[in-house]
N, C-alpha and C positions, 0 to 999 in steps of 0.2 A: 598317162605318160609315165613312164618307168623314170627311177632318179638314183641308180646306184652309186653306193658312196662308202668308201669304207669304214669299216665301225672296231676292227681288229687284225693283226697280221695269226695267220694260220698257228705261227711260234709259239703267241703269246696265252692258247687256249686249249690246255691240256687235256685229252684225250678223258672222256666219262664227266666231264666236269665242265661249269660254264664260270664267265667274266662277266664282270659287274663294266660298263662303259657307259658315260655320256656321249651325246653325238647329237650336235644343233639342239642341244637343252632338252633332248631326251635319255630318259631314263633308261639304259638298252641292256639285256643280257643276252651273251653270246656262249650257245651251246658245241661241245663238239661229242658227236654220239659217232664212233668207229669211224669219225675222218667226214664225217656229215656236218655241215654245219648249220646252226639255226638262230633265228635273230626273233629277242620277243620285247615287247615294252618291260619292265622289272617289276609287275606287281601283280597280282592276281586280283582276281574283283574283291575281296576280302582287303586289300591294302597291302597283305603282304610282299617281302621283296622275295621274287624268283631268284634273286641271284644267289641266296642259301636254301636253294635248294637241293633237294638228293637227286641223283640220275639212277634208277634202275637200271638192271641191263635189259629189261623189254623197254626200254625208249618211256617211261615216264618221269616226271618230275613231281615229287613228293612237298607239298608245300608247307614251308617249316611252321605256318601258323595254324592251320586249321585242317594239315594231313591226307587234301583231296589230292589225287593222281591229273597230271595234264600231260598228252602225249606232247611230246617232243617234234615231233613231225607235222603235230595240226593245229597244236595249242586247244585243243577240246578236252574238258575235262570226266574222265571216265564215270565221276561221280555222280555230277549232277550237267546231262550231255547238253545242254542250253548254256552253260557259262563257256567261256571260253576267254583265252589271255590273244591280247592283239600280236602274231604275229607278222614278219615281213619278208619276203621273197630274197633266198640269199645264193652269190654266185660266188665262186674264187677266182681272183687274176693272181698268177705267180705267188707272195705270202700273206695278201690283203683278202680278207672277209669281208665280200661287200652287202650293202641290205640296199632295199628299195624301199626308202621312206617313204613315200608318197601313201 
């Protein structure tokens, strides 16, 4: 069962770059790639935080600790294609970025 909930207003998540948010005591980062938005937990299996991450302009995320590539769009990491960062199903109502936590 789906559980959308907002996690950011559209406003607050500048274009090529993502936000660091909590949301029900999770650690959230919210991406926007050309007006796409994408919701991941904040840390890569390594520990490090996704929310200083780089966003390439091919949709990856460069991870500031350890420099592997994670698409944006699937959270699979181009390096090594078995790791993956959790993310979660996101829609827009009017300026709210909603994720499906569940």
């Amino acid at each position: 069962m789906s559980r959308y909930v907002p996690v950011a207003r559209v406003s607050q998540v500048p274009e090529g770059a993502g936000r660091k948010v909590q949301v029900e005591g999770k650690d959230l980062v919210v991406f926007n790639l050309d007006g796409e938005f994408y919701v991941f937990l904040d840390f890569c299996r390594e520990g490090a935080d996704l929310s200083k991450a780089v966003v390439s302009e091919e949709g990856d995320l460069l991870c500031p600790f350890h420099g592997w590539k994670f698409d944006v769009r699937e959270g699979v990491c181009a390096m090594v294609p078995d790791c993956q960062v959790r993310h979660f199903p996101v829609k827009i109502e009017g300026d709210q970025v909603l994720a499906d936590l569940e």
